[in-house]
VEXFI-131534 format. One record per residue (C-alpha): z, y, x. Coordinates in pm, 1 decimal. Example, Ala and Ser with C-alpha at 12.3 -4.5 7.8 and 13.67 -1.06 7.14 Angstrom:
! VEXFI-131534
<voro <780.0,-450.0,1230.0>>
<voro <714.0,-106.0,1367.0>>
! end
This chain:
! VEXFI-131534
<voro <551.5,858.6,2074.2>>
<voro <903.2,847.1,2229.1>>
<voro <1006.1,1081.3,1922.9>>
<voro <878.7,886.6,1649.1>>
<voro <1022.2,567.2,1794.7>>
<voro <1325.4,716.2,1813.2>>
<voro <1332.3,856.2,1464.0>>
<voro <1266.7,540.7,1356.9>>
<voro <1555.0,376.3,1587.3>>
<voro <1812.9,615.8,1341.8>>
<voro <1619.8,526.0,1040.0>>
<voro <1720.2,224.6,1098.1>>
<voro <2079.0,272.6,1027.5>>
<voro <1992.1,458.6,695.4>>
<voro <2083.3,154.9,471.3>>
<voro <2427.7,88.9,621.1>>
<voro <2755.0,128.7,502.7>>
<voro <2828.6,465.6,431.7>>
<voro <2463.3,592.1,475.3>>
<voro <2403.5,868.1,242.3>>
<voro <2065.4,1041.2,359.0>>
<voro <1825.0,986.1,672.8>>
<voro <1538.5,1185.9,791.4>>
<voro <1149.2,1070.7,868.4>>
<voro <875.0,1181.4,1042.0>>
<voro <515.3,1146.4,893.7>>
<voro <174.5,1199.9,1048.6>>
<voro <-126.6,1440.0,887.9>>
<voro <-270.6,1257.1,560.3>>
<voro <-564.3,1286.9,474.5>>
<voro <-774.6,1444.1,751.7>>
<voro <-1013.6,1155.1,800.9>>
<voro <-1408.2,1335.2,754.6>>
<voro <-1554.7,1035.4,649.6>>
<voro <-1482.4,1070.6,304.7>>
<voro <-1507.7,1434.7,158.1>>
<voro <-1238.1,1326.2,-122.4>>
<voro <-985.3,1269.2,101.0>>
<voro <-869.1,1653.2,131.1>>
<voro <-766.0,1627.5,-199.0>>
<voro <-499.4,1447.0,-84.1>>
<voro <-438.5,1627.1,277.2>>
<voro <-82.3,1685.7,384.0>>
<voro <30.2,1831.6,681.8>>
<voro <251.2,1656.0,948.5>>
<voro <604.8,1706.3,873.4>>
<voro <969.0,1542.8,816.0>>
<voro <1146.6,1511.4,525.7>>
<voro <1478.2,1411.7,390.2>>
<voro <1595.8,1106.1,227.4>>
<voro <1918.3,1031.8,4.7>>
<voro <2061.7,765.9,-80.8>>
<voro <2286.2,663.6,-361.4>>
<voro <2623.7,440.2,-426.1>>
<voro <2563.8,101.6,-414.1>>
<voro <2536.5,-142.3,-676.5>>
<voro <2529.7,-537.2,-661.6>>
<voro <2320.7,-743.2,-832.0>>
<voro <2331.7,-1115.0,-832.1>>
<voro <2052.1,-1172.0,-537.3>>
<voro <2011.0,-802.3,-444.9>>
<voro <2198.1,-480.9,-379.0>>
<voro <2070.5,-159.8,-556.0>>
<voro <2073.2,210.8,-505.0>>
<voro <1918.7,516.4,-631.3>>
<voro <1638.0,685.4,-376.1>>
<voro <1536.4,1041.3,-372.0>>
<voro <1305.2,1294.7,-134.3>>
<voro <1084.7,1567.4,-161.1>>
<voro <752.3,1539.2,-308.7>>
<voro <476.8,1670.2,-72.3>>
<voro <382.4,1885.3,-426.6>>
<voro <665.6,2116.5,-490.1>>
<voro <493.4,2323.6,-775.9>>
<voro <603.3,2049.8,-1046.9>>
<voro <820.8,1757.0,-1064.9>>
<voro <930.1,1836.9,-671.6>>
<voro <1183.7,1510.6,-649.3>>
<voro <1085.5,1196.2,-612.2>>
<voro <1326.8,942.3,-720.2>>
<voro <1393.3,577.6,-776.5>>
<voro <1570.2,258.7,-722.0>>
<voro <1572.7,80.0,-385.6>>
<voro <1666.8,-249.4,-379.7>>
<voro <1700.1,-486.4,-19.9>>
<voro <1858.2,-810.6,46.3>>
<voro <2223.1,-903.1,45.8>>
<voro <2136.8,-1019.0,358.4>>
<voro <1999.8,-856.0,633.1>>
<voro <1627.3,-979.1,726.4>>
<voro <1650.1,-1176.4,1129.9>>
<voro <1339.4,-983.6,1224.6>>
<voro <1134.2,-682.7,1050.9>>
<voro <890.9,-785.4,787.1>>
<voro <694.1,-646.7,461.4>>
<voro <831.9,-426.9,184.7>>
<voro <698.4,-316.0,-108.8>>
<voro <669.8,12.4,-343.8>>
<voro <601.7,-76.9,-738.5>>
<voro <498.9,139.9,-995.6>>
<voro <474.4,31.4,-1349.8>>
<voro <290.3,105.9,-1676.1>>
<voro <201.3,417.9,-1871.2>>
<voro <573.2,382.5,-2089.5>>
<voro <853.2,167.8,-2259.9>>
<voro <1044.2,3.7,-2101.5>>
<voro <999.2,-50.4,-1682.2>>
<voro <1232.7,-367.0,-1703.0>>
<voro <952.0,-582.6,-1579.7>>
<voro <828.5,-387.2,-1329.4>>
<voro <1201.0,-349.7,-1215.8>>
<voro <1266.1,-738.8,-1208.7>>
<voro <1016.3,-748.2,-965.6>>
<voro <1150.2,-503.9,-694.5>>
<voro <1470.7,-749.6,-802.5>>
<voro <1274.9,-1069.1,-723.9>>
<voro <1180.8,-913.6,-422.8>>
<voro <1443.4,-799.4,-246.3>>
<voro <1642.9,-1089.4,-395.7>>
<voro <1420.3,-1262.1,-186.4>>
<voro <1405.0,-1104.7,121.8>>
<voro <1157.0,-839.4,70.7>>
<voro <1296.5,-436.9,5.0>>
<voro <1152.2,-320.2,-293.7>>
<voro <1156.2,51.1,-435.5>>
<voro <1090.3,89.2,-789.0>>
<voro <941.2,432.4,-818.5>>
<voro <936.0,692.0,-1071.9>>
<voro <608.4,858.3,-1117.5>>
<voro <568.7,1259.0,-1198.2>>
<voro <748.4,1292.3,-1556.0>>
<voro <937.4,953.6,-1599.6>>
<voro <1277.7,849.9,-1539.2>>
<voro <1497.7,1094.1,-1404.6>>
<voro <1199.2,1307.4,-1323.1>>
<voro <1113.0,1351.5,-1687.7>>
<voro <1153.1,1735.6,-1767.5>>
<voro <1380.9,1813.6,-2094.1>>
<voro <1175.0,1805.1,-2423.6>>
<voro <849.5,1649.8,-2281.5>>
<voro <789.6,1355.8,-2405.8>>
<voro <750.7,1058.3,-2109.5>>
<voro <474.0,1050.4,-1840.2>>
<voro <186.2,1310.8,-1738.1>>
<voro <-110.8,1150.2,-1976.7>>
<voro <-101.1,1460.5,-2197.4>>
<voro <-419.9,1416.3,-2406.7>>
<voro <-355.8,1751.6,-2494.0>>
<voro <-342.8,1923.8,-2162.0>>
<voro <-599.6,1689.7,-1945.3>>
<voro <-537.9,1955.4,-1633.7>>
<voro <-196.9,1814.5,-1648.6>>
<voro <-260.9,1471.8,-1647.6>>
<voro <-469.0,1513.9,-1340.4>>
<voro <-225.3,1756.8,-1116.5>>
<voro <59.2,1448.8,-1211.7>>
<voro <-231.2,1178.2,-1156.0>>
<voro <-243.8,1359.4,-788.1>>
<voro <79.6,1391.2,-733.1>>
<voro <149.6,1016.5,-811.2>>
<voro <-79.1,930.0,-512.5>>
<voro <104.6,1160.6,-309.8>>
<voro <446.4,1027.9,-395.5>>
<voro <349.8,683.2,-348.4>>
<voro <278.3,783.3,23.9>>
<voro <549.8,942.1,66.0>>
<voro <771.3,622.3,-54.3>>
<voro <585.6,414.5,187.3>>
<voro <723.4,658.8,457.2>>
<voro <1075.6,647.5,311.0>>
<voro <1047.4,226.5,317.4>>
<voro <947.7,279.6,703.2>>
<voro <1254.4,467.3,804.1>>
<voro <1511.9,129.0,676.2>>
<voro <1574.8,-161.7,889.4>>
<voro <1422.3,-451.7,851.5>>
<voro <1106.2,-318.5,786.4>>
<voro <765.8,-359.0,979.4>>
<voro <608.8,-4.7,989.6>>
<voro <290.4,-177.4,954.5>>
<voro <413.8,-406.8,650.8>>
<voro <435.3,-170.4,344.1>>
<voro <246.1,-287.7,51.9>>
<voro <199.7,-193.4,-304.5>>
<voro <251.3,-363.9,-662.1>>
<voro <135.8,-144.8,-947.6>>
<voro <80.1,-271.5,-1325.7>>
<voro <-140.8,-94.2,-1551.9>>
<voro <-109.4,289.9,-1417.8>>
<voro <87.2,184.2,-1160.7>>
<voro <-207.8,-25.7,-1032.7>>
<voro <-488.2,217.5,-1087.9>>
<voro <-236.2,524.1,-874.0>>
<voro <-177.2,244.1,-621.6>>
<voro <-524.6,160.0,-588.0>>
<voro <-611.7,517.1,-496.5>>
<voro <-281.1,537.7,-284.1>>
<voro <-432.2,227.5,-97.7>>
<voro <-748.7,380.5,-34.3>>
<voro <-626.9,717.1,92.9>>
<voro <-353.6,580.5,333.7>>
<voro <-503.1,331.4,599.0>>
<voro <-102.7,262.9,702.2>>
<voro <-59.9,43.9,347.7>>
<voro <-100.1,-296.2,371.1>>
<voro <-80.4,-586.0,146.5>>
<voro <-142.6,-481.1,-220.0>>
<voro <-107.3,-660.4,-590.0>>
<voro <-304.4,-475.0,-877.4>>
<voro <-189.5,-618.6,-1203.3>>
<voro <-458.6,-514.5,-1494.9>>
<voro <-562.8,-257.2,-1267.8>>
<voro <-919.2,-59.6,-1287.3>>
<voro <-1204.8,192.1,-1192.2>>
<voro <-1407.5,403.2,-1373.4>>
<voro <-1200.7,697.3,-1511.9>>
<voro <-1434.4,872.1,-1700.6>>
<voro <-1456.8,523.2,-1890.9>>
<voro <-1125.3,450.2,-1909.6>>
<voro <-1044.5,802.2,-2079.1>>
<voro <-1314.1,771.7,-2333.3>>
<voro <-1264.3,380.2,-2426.9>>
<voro <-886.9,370.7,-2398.2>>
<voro <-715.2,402.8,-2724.9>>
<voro <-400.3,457.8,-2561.1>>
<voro <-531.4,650.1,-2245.1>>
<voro <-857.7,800.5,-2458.4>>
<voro <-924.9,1165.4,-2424.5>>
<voro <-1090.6,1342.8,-2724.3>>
<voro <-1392.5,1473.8,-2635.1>>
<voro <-1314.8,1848.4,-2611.8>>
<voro <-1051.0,1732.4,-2348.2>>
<voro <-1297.5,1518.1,-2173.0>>
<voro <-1541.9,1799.6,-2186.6>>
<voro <-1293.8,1982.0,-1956.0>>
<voro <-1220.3,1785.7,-1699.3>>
<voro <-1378.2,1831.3,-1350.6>>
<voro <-1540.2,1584.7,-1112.6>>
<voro <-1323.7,1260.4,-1143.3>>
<voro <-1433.7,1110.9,-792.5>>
<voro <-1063.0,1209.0,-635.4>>
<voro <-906.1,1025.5,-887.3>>
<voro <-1082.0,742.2,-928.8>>
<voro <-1015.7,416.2,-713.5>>
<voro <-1393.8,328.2,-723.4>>
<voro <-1435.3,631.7,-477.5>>
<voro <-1148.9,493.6,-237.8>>
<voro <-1237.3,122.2,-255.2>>
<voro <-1442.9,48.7,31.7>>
<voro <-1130.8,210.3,284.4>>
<voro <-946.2,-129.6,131.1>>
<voro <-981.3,-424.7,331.6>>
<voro <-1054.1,-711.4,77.6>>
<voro <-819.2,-934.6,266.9>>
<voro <-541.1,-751.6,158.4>>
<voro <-601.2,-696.9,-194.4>>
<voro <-483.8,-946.8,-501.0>>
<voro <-627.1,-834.9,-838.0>>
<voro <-485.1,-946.1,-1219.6>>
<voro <-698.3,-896.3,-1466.9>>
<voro <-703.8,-933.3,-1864.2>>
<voro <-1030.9,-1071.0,-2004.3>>
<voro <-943.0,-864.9,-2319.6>>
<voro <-808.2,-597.2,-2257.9>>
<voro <-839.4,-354.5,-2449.6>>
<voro <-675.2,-29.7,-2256.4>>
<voro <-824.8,-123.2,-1926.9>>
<voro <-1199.3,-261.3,-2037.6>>
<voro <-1249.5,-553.8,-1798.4>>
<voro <-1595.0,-397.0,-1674.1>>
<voro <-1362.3,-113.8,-1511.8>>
<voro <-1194.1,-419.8,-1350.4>>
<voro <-1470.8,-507.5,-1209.4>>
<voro <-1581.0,-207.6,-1143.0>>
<voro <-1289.9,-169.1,-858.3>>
<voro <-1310.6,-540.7,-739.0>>
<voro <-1654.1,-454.5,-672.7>>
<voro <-1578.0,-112.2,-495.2>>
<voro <-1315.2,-283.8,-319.1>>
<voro <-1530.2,-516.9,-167.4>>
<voro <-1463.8,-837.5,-411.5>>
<voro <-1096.1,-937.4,-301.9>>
<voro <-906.3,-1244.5,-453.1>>
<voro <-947.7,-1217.4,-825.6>>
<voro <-795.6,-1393.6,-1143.6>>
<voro <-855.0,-1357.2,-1511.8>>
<voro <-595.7,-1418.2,-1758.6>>
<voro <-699.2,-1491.4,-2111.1>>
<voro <-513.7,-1226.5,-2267.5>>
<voro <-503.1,-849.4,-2386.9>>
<voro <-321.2,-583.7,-2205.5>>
<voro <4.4,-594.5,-2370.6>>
<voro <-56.8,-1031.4,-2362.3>>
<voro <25.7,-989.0,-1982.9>>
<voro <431.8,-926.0,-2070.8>>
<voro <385.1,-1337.4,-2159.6>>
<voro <266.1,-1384.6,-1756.6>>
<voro <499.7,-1195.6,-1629.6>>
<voro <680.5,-1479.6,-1448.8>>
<voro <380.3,-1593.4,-1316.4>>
<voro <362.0,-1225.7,-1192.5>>
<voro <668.3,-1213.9,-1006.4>>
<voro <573.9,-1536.9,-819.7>>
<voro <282.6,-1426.5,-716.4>>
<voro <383.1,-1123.9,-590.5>>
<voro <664.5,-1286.6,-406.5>>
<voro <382.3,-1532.2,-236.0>>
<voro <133.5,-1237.0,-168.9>>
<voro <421.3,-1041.9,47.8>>
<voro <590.7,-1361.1,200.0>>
<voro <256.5,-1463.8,352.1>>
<voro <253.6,-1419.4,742.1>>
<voro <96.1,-1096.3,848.7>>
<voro <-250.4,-1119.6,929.1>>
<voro <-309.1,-926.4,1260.3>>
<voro <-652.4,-855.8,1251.7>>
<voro <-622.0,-693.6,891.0>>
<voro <-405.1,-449.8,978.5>>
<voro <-669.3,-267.5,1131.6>>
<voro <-846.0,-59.7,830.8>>
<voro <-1174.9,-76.4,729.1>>
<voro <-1363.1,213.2,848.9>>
<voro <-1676.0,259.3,590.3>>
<voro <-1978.2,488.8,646.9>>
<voro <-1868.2,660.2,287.5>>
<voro <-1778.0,578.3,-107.2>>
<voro <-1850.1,379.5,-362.9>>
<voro <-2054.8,545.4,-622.0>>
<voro <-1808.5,756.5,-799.4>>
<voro <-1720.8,853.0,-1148.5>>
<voro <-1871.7,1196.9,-1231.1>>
<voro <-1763.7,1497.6,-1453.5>>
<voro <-1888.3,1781.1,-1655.5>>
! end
């Protein structure tokens, strides 16, 4: 205990002047019984590295790039992004947030929130997931969702979990920061990783799902832009340690806010449902819209999210729900 407190005590200096790279100390993940899928994402305890980039200055907010180790060193084995925290330093530790954005385009929304954020008060990291950003290998095109190699998409599916962890670790180790304070805000992908992310680690908190859902198997087969053809589908294994139905009742409802698009057509609503259901029926609202329709919200989006992490810690949720198991999960051939 004295250890980690003190690692923590020179994390806390990471984000000062001059600060290029601190180091952080993580517990075992994954090695809770009561849910057989969690071994698929099992790490080991262990330390790791974390670098930090020149700063830039933004009008509300001061930027710089972020980069450690993924715990999965076969592929993609850096994890990188932008952190962004307050021109001011916070008067006493509170929440900060990872966010993970869409399937691909442009990330400009997803990166004016981690702006919004920090701008107000609340460190952000805007992550890149396996195969975007500057993790996208040379002549691939961007992201893992390979239709064409569905093994793929589910080792970078995995590994996005994993790296989400990780980040929440690497937000832990700056000052300002309650340990216990780390939340999510994923959009589209970046919702249905941080779903599962949310599930597997009891230490994340506070979480905003933006046209999120569950359901994989139905996702794949419905989703024009996710869809699998049917010889890929054919080949993929049991989907239950992918799919955030599986990890929803380890989610305290409490905790969760959920944006979903009556028509949309990438995510069907019923696979919305599907994970408010799973997740124990958190705070829910529809938007009249289609996936892509949710660009015209995005202010609304921002807001919220800025609400949902400002809110005063609520001590009795921190302690995770323990369930007795999952709920039902997605199956595969």
């Amino acid at each position: 205990m004295r250890g980690l407190l003190a690692t923590l005590l020179v994390c806390g200096l990471a984000h000062a002047e001059g600060i290029k790279t601190y180091e952080v100390a993580v517990p075992e993940i994954g090695a809770d019984r009561s849910l057989e899928q969690l071994k698929h994402y099992r790490t080991p305890e262990t330390s790791f590295r974390v670098e930090l980039g020149a700063t830039k200055t933004h009008r509300l907010c001061v930027g710089r790039s972020i980069a450690f180790p993924s715990p999965e060193q076969s592929r993609w084995p850096k994890v990188t992004g932008t952190l962004y925290v307050p021109k001011t330093p916070a008067a006493k530790a509170g929440p900060a947030v990872i966010v993970l954005a869409h399937t691909g385009g442009s990330f400009f929304l997803e990166d004016m929130i981690a702006r919004h954020l920090a701008g107000h008060g609340i460190p952000a990291v805007f992550l890149d997931l396996p195969n975007y950003g500057a993790r996208r290998e040379a002549g691939t095109s961007e992201g893992f969702t390979n239709p064409k190699r569905p093994d793929l998409v589910l080792h970078g599916y995995r590994q996005a979990v994993l790296d989400v962890i990780r980040a929440g670790d690497a937000l832990r180790g700056l000052p300002g920061v309650d340990p216990q304070r780390v939340g999510i805000v994923g959009v589209s992908l970046g919702a249905v990783i941080g779903a599962v992310a949310r599930g597997v680690d009891p230490r994340l908190d506070r979480t905003y799902l933006v046209i999120p859902g569950g359901d994989l198997r139905r996702i794949f087969e419905s989703s024009w832009e996710v869809g699998l053809p049917p010889e890929a589908l054919a080949l993929l294994p049991d989907l239950s340690p992918y799919d955030p139905v599986t990890f929803g009742p380890r989610v305290d409802p409490r905790d969760v806010l959920m944006l979903c698009a009556a028509r949309d057509e990438v995510i069907p609503p019923e696979c919305g449902e599907a994970l408010w259901e799973a997740m124990g029926k958190p705070k829910l609202e529809w938007i009249d819209c289609g996936h892509y329709g949710v660009v015209l919200h995005f202010p609304r989006v921002m807001n919220d999210a800025l609400a949902w992490f400002s809110r005063p810690a609520v001590t009795d949720s921190l302690t995770p729900v323990k369930p007795s198991g999952a709920a039902q999960p997605t199956g595969g051939h």
